[in-house]
C-alpha positions as CSV (number, residue, x, y, z in Angstrom):
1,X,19.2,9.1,18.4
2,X,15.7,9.7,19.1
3,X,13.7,6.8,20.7
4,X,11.2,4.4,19.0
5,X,7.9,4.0,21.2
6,X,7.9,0.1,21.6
7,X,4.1,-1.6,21.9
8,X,3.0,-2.9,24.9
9,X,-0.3,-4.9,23.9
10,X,-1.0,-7.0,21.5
11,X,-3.2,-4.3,19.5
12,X,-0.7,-2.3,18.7
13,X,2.9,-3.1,16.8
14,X,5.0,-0.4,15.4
15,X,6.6,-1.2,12.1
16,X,10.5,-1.4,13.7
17,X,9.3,-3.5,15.7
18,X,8.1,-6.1,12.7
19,X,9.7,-8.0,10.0
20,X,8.5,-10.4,7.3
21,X,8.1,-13.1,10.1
22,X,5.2,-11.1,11.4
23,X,3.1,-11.5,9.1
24,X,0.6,-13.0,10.6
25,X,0.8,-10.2,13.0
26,X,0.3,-7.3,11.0
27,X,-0.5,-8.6,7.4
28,X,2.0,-8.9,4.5
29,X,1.6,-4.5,4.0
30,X,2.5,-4.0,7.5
31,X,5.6,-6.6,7.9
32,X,7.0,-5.5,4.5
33,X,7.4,-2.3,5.8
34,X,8.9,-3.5,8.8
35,X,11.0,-5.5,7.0
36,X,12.3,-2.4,5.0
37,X,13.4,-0.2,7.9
38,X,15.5,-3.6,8.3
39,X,16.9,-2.8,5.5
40,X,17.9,0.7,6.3
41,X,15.1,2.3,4.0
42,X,13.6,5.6,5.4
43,X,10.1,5.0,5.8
44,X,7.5,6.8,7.2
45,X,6.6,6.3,10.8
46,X,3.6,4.2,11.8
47,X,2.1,1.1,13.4
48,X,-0.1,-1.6,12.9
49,X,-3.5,-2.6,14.5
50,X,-3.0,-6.1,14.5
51,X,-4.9,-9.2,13.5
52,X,-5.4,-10.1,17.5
53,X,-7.2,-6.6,17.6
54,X,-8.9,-7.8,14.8
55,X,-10.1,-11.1,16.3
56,X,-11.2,-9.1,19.4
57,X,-13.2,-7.3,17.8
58,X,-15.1,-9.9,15.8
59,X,-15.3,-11.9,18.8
60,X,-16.9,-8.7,20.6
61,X,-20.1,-8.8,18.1
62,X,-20.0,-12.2,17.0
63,X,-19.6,-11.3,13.5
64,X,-17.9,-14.9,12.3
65,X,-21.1,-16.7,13.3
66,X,-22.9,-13.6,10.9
67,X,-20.6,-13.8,8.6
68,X,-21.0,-17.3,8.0
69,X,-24.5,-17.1,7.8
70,X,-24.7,-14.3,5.4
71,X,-22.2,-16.3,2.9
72,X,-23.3,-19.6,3.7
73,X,-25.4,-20.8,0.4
74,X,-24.5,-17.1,-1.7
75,X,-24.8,-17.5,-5.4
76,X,-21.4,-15.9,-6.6
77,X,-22.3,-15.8,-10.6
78,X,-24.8,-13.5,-9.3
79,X,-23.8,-9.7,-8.9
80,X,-26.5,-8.2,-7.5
81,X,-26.3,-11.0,-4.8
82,X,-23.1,-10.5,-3.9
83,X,-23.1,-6.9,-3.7
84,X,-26.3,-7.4,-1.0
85,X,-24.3,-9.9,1.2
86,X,-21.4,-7.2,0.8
87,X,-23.4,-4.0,2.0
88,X,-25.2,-5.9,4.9
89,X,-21.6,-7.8,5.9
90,X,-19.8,-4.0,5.5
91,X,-22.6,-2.3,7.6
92,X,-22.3,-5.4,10.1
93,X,-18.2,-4.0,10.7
94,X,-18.9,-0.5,10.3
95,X,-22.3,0.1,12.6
96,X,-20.3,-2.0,15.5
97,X,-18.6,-0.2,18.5
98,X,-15.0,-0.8,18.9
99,X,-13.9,-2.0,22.2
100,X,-12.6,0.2,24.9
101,X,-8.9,-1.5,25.3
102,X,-8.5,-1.4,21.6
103,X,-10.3,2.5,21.2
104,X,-7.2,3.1,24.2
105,X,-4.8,1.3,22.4
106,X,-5.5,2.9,18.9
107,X,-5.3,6.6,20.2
108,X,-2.4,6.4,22.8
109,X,-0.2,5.1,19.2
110,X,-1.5,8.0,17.1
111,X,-0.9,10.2,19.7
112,X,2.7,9.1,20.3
113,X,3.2,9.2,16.8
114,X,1.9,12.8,16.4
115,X,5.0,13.2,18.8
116,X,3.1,16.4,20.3
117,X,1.3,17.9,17.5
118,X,-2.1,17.9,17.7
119,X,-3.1,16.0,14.2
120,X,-0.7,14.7,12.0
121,X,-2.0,13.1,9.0
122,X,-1.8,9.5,8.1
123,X,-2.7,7.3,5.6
124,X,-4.8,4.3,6.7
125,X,-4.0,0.7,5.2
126,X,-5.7,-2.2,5.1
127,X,-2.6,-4.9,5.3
128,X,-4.5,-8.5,5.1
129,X,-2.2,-11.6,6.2
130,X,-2.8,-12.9,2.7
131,X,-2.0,-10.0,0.9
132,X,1.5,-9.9,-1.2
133,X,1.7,-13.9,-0.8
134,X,3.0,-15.5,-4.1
135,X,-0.1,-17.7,-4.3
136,X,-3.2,-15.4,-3.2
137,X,-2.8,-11.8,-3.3
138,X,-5.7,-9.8,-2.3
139,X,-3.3,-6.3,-3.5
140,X,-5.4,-3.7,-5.2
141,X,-8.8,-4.7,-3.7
142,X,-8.5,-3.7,0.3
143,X,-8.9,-0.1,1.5
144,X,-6.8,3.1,1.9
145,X,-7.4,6.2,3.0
146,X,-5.6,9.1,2.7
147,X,-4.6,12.8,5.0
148,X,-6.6,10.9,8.1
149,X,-6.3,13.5,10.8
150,X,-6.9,12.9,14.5
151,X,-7.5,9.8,16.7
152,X,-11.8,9.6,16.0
153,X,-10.7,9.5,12.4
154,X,-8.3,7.1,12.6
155,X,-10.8,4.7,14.5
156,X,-13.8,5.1,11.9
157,X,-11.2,4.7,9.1
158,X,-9.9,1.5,10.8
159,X,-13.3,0.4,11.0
160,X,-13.8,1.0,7.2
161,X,-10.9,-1.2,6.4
162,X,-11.9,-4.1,8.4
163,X,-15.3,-3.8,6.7
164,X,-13.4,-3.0,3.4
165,X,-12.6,-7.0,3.4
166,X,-16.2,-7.5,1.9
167,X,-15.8,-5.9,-1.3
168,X,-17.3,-7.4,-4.2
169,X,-13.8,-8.5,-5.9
170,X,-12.8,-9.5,-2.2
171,X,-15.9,-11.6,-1.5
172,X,-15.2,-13.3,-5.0
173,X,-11.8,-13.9,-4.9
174,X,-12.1,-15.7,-1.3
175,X,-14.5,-18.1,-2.7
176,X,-12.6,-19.0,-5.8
177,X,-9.6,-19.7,-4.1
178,X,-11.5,-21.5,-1.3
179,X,-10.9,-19.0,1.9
180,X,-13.1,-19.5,4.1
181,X,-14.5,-16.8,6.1
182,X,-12.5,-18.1,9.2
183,X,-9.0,-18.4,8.0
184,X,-8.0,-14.9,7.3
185,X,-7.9,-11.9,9.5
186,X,-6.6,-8.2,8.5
187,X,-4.7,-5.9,10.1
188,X,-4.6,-2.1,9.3
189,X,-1.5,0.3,9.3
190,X,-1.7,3.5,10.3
191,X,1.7,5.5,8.6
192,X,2.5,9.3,8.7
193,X,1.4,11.0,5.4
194,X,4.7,12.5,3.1
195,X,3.7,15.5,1.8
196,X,4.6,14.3,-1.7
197,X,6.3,16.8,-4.3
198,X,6.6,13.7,-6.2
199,X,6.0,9.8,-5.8
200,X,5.8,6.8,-8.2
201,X,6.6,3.4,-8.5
202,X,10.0,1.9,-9.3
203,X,10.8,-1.8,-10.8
204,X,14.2,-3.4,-10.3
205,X,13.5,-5.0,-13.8
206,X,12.2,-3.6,-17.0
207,X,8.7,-4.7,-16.8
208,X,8.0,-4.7,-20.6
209,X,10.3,-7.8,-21.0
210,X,11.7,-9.2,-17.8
211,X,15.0,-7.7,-18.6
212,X,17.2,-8.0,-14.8
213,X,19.8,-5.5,-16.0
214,X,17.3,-2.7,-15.7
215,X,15.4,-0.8,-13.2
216,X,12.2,1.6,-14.6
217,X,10.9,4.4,-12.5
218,X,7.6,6.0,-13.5
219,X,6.6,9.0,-11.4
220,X,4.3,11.8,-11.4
221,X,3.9,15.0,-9.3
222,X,1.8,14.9,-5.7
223,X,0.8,11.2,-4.1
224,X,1.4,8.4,-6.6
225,X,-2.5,7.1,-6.1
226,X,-3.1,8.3,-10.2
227,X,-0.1,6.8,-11.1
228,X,-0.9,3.3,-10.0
229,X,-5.1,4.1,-11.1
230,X,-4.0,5.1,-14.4
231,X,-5.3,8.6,-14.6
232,X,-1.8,9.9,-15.3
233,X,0.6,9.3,-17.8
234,X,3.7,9.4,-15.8
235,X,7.5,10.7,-16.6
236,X,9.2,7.5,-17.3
237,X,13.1,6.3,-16.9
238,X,15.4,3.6,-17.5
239,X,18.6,2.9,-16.1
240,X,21.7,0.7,-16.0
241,X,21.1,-1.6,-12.8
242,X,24.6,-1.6,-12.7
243,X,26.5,1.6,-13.4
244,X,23.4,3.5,-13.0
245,X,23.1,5.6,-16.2
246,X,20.1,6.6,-17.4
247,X,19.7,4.8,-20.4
248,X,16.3,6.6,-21.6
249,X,13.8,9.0,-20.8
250,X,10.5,10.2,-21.7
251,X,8.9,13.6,-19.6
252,X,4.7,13.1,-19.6
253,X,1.9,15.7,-20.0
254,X,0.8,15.8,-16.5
255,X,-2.6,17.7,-16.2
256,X,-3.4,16.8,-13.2
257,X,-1.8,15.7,-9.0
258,X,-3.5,14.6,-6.0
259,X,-2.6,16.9,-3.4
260,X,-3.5,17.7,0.5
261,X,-6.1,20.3,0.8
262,X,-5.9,21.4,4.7
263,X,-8.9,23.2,4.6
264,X,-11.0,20.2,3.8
265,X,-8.7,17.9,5.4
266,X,-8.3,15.4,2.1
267,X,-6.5,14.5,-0.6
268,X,-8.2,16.4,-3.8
269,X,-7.6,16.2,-7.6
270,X,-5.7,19.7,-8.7
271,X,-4.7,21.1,-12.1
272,X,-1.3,21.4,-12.5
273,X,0.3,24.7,-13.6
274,X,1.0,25.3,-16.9
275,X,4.9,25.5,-16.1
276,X,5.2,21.9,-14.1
277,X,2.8,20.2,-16.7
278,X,6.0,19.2,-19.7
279,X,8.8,19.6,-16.8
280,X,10.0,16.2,-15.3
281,X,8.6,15.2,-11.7
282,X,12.1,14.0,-10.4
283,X,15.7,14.7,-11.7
284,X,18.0,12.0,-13.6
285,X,20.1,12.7,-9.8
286,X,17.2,11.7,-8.2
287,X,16.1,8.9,-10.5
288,X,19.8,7.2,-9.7
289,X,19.4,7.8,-6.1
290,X,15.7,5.7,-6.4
291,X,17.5,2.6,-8.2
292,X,20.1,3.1,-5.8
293,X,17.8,2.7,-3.4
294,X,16.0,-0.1,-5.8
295,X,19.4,-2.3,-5.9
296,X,19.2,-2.2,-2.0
297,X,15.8,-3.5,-1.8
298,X,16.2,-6.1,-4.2
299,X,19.5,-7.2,-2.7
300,X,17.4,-7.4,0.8
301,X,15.0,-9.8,-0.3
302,X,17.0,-11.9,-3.3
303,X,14.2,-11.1,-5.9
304,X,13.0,-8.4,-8.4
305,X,10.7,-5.7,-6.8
306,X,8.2,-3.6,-7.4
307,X,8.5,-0.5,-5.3
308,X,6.6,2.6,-4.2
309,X,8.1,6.2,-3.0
310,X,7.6,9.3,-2.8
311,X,10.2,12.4,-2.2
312,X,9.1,15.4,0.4
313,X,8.5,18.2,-1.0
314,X,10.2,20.3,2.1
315,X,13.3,18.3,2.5
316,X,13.5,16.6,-0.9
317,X,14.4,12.8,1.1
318,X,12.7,10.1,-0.7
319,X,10.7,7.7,1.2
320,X,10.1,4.1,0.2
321,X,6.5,3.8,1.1
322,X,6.4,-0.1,-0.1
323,X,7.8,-3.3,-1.5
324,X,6.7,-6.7,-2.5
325,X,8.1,-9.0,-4.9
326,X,7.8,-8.4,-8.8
327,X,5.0,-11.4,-9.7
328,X,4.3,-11.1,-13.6
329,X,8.2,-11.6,-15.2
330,X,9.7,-13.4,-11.8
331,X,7.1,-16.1,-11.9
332,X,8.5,-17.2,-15.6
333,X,11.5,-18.8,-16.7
334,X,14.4,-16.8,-17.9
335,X,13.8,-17.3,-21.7
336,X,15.6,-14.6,-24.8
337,X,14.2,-11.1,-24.2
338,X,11.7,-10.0,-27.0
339,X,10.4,-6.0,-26.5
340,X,6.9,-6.2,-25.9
341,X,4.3,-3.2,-27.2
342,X,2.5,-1.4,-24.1
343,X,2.9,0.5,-21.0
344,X,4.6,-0.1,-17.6
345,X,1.3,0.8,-16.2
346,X,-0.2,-2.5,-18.0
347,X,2.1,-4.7,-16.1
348,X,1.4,-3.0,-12.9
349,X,-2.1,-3.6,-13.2
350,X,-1.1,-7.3,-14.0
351,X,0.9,-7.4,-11.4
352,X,-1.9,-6.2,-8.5
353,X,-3.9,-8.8,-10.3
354,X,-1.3,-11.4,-9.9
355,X,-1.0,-12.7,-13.7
């Protein structure tokens, strides 16, 4: 068995070493996948950049007291006023230095996770403590970014999360559910990148009608990022929850993946080949090992999920990448199923939004 690397400050905690307790920690993203290596899930490596390096680091350039000042009196109905306060409140975060424990911090973990290689890449997540809670999720409106490659990259990228909290939606959300500028801090997650033959999202309940008996996987070739955006149509199954047949299928068009581009270091848009475009992005074998795998999940946490994965295109093993309670059928009482017109994609977007 090969050792986990075990955090010895408080910037740093690696994701076995959380669980959903620690969310204030490392931010609901962070301590969900935490709580999913619990659970036996293969998921990629990483760790979090906590909400005390956070503080530390506001604390460093006094940017609550700016903060403050920049909000205090802001007139939300008006767009172009919050965009200002956003840019000036973003370049605040961004044009500050880090400080030199954390900088220390940051790199030794991304070069123990690079386990000698010189730059693995990562994906970069911001994982805010009030992100994924039933009441006020921030999901869909914080930062990612993608095929992050060495430690200097890693610390501008962290950077651009923590300023990432000031978007527009962000800013407006926080207001109109009364968050002041004090009460929440972010952490960021910094997780090795699968080199994605295919990825997707899974439900452990048919999200066009509630209906628990079901689990629906949509997926698409490359990272799942269009999938969730919208700018694919993806392959689409539905299966038994409980003997695991696939009850129905539908194979997309699929012009286009997001793919790694080594020579530019990035995620790019590509054209898929004519061949791959009608064939489907995982096999019915695979789509019962994901609601295998789903079943598991759900079981864990006593509640419908909404899942993400992705399978390696080297070794074909499927990833869980995240998990977080199903919040638009969940949320309702059990009432007789009636089919509903639309896409799954609808009731994802729902679901980021939290209706």
């Amino acid at each position: 068995m090969v050792a986990r690397p075990v955090s010895h400050v408080a910037h740093i905690r690696w994701f076995h070493e959380c669980n959903a307790s620690h969310v204030a920690d490392v931010g609901g993203k962070c301590a969900s996948l935490g709580e999913l290596i619990v659970a036996g899930m293969q998921v990629p490596a990483g760790f979090a950049v906590t909400t005390a390096a956070h503080e530390l680091f506001l604390q460093d350039h006094d940017l609550r007291r700016r903060e403050g000042e920049l909000l205090a009196g802001l007139d939300y109905e008006s767009v172009a006023d919050v965009n200002a306060v956003r840019e000036s409140l973003r370049g605040l975060v961004e044009g500050s230095e880090l400080p030199a424990a954390l900088v220390a911090a940051v790199s030794g973990a991304y070069r123990e996770l690079c386990g000698g290689d010189a730059a693995v890449p990562v994906a970069v997540r911001s994982s805010a403590v009030s992100e994924d809670l039933a009441g006020a999720s921030f999901a869909g409106q914080l930062e990612t970014y993608l095929w992050v490659e060495g430690a200097d990259d890693v610390l501008r990228n962290l950077r651009r999360c923590w300023g990432g909290f000031f978007t527009t939606e962000a800013l407006v959300y926080r207001h109109e559910h009364g968050i002041a500028p004090g009460d929440v801090l972010m952490s960021v997650g910094v997780q090795r990148m699968v080199r994605a033959r295919s990825a997707g999202v899974m439900f452990t309940l048919n999200p066009l009608n509630g209906d628990r008996s079901k689990v629906v996987i949509e997926s698409t070739w490359g990272l799942g990022e269009p999938l969730v955006s919208g700018t694919v149509d993806p392959d689409r199954f539905m299966l038994d929850k409980v003997t695991l047949d696939v009850l129905e299928s539908s194979i997309a068009e699929k012009q286009i993946e997001h793919r790694p581009d080594p020579a530019s270091r990035s995620v790019v848009v590509a054209s898929v080949e004519e061949p791959r475009r009608s064939a489907a992005s995982i096999s019915n074998a695979e789509a019962v090992e994901l609601a295998r795998l789903g079943k598991t999940i759900e079981r864990h946490y006593g509640a419908p999920q909404d899942v993400e994965w992705a399978i390696d295109a080297e070794t074909d093993a499927i990833f869980v990448l995240q998990a977080r309670p199903e919040t638009v059928w969940s949320r309702r009482e059990r009432t007789p199923m009636v089919e509903k017109k639309g896409s799954a994609l609808e009731y994802v977007l729902a679901d980021l939004l939290g209706r």
